[in-house]
N, C-alpha and C positions, 0 to 999 in steps of 0.2 A: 386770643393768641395771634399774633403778627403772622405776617405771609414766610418770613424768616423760618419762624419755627416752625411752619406747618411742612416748609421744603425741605429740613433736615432728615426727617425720619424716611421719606420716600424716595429720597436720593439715595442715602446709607443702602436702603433696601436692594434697591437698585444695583448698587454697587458688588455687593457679597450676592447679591444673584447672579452677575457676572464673574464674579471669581467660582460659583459653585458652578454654573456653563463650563469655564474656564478650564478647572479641573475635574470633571466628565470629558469633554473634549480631548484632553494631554493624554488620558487614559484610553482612551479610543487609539488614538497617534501614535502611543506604546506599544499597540497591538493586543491591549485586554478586548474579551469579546463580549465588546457592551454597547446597544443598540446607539447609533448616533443621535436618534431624537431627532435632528435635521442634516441634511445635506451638507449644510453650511459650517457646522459647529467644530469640527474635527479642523479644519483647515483654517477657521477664524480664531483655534486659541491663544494665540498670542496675542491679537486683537482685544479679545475679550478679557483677556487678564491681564496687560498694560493699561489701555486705554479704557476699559469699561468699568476694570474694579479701582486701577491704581492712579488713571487720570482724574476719575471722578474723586475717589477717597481725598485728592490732593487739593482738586480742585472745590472740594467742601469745608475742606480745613481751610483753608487760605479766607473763602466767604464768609464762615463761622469767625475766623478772628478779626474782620472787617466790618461784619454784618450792617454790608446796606443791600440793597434788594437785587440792584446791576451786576451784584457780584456773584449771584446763584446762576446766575445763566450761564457759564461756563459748565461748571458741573452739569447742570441741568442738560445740556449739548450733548457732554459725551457721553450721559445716561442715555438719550435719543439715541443717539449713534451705537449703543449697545442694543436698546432693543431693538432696534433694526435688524441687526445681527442676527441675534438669538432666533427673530423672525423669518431669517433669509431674505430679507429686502435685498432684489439687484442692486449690484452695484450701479450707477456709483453714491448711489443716496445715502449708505452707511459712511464711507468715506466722507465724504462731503460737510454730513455732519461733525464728523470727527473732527474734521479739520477746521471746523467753523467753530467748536469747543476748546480747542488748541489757540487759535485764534482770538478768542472772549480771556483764556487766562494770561495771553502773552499780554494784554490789554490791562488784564486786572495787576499782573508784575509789575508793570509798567508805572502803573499809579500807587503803587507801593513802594516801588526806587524812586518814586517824586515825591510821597511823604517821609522816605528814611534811606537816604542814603549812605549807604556801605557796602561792606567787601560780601556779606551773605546774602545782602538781597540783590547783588547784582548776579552773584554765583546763582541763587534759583532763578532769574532771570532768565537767563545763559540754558539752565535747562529746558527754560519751556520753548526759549525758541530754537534748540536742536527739537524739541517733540515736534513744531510746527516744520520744522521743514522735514521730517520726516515723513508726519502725514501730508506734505503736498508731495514727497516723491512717492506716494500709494497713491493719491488721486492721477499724479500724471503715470501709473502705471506701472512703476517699478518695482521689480519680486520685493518681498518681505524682507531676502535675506542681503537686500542692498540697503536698506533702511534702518537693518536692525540698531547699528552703533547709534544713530540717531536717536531712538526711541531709549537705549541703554542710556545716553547721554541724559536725558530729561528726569531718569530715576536717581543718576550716579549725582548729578550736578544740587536737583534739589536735595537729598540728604546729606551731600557734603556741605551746602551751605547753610542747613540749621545745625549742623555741628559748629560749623563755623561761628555761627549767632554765640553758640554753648560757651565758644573758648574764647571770648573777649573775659571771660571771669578771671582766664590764666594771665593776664596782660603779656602775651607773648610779645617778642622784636619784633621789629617790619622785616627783617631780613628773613625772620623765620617764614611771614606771611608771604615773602616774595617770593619761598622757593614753594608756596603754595599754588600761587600764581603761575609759576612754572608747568607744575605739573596738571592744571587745569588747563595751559595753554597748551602742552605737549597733546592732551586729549583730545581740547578742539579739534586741535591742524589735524591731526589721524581721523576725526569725524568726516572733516570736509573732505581731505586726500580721497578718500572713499570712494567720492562720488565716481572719480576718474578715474581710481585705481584702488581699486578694494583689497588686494593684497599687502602692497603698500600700508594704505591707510589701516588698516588693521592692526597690523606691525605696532605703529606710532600710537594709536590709541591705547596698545595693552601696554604699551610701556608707561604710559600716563596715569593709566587703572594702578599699576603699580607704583606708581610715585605718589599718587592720591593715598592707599592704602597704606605703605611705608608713615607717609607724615602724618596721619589719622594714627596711625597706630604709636607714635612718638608724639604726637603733640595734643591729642584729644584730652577734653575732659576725663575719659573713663577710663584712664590709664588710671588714677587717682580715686576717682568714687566706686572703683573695683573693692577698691579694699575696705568698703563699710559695710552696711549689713543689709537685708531688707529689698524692699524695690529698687534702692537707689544700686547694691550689686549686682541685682538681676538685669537693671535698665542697661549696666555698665559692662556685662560676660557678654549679652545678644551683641553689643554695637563693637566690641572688641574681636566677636568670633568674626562678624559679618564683614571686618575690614580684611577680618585671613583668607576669606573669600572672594573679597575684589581683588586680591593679590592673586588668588587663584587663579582668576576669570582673565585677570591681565597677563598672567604666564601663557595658558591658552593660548591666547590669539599671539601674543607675542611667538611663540612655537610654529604655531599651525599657519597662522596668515589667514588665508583666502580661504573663512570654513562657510559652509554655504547648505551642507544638509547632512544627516549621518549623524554617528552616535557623537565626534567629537562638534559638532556645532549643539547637540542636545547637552553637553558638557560647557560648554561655553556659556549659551545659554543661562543654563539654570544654576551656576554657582553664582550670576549673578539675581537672578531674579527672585531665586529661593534662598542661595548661601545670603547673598549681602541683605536683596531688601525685605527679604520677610524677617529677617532678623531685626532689623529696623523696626520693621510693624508689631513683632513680638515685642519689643521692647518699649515702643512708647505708645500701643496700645492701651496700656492702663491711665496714661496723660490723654492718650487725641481722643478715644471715644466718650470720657467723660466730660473735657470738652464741646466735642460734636452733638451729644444727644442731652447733654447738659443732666449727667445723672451721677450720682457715687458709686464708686468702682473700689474695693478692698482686694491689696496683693495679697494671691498664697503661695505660699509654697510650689502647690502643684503647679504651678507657671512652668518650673524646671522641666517637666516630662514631655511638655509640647517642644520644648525647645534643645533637649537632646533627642529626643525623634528627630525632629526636622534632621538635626546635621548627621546623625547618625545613617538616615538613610539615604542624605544628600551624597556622604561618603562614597553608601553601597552604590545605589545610583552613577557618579561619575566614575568608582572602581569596572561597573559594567560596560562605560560609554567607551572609557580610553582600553578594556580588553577584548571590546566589540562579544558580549557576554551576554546578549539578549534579555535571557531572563533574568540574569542579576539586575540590568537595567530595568526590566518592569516590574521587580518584586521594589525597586528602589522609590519609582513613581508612586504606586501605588501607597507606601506605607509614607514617601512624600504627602500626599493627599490626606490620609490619616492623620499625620500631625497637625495640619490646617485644622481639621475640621476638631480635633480636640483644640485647640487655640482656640476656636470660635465656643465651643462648649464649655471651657476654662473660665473664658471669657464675660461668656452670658452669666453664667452661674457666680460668680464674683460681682456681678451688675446688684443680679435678683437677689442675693443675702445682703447685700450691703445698706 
């Protein structure tokens, strides 16, 4: 077996160990009375579920579709930089790492827009060097919640641009791609405003998130492969709901501006990171993990039950955040969490019959 495949399985591992951190952690944050296991772990979930489940997941797909050996170090980084974490390593050793893993994939982009130049591999591009300069404004010290669009930027950008990949099938206009363009550059500028004026930039960004979502939602593939049967409608309801939620996320901050802690930045938040991109993960989980761990995976049916939980209690959840409803909010997290972990049990169980 090659060094390739020996690094797939223990990075994976790695990675949904950080999402299961992750969300223990958010449950703690909520105020359920559940032991923190570390000091650290409550105050590093966003950490742990960006960059330890979703940098690494990203950063293994991208290796696996490359597969030469340079290319795992990336992943491999911001697995280190997870467990550190989970460890309570002072800082700034977890950071450091992270950022050195940010770093290895900006590198790996890099050498991906020199073999195939286009509009989608420069868009993931684009995201990962919003993640890296995110994570160099957590090494030089800045709160979480001046970074956050940055880290947003690196989820929004890369899945907007393997849609993008999707819809050279449609052979759209250039005009159409240009007011793509648009709206990816309206996001930027709101990224970087930020730095200097995070009310401001906020504004600009969620108007972006919206213009992203609008044109996804009119020019995607799965306006179309909605209406056939099978995996390919299921792939097509997760990537269509999850664009009504980057429109969400983008009203948010366009409303609120300068959210920074409280129930409506836990709204802001999480219709991105749970409405858009686990809808994404529900959806083309049945393609990346059989991919990544090189195994057969059969759609069922019951895919549908992880993924009206998700939103259903994504709903209750932001109904709690914007009526300041406490427990409606934690009864939303919580049964959030729940739908994850039936995904992953959906999941395995369609592996092991298949």
């Amino acid at each position: 077996m090659s060094i390739q495949n020996r690094l797939r399985f223990p990075l994976l591992a790695l990675a949904l160990f950080a999402a299961l951190a992750a969300m223990w952690a958010g449950l703690v944050r909520l105020g359920w009375d559940l032991p923190p296991l570390t000091e650290t772990w409550p105050t590093s979930h966003g950490a742990l579920m960006i960059a330890g489940f979703l940098g690494t997941l990203i950063g293994l797909e991208r290796a696996v579709a490359l597969n030469y050996r340079w290319t795992y170090l990336a992943p491999a980084m911001t697995a280190l930089s997870t467990f550190a974490l989970i460890l309570g390593v002072p800082k700034p050793v977890p950071q450091i790492l992270l950022t050195l893993g940010s770093v290895l994939l900006a590198i790996l982009f890099a050498f991906i827009v020199r073999q195939h130049f286009a509009l989608f591999t420069i868009t993931m591009a684009l995201g990962t060097l919003t993640w890296l300069g995110g994570n160099v404004l957590l090494v030089a010290g800045q709160d979480i919640y001046r970074l956050t669009l940055w880290w947003m930027g690196f989820l929004i950008l890369t899945i907007v641009g393997e849609r993008i990949e999707m819809s050279r099938l449609l052979r759209i206009p250039r005009a159409v791609y240009a007011l793509f363009l648009g709206a990816v550059g309206v996001f930027l500028l709101g990224v970087i405003v930020s730095v200097a004026e995070l009310e401001l930039g906020t504004r600009i960004a969620g108007t972006g998130m919206i213009a992203l979502a609008l044109w996804l939602l009119r020019y995607d593939i799965a306006t179309r492969t909605v209406k056939m049967q099978g995996l390919t409608r299921f792939i097509a309801l997760c990537l269509l709901v999850g664009y009504a939620w980057l429109a969400v996320s983008g009203g948010i901050a366009l409303a609120f501006g300068k959210i920074t802690v409280g129930p409506r930045y836990d709204a802001f938040l999480h219709t991105i990171l749970l409405g858009f991109v686990f809808s994404m993960i529900f959806g083309h989980a049945p393609i990346i993990f059989p991919a990544v761990l090189q195994v057969e995976m059969a759609y069922r049916p019951r895919f549908y039950a992880h993924l009206a939980l998700l939103h259903l209690s994504l709903i209750l959840r932001v109904a709690g955040d914007l009526a300041a409803l406490d427990e409606v909010r934690m009864w939303g997290g919580m049964i959030n969490v729940i739908a994850i972990l039936l995904f992953l049990f959906n999941t395995a169980r369609s592996v092991r019959r298949k």
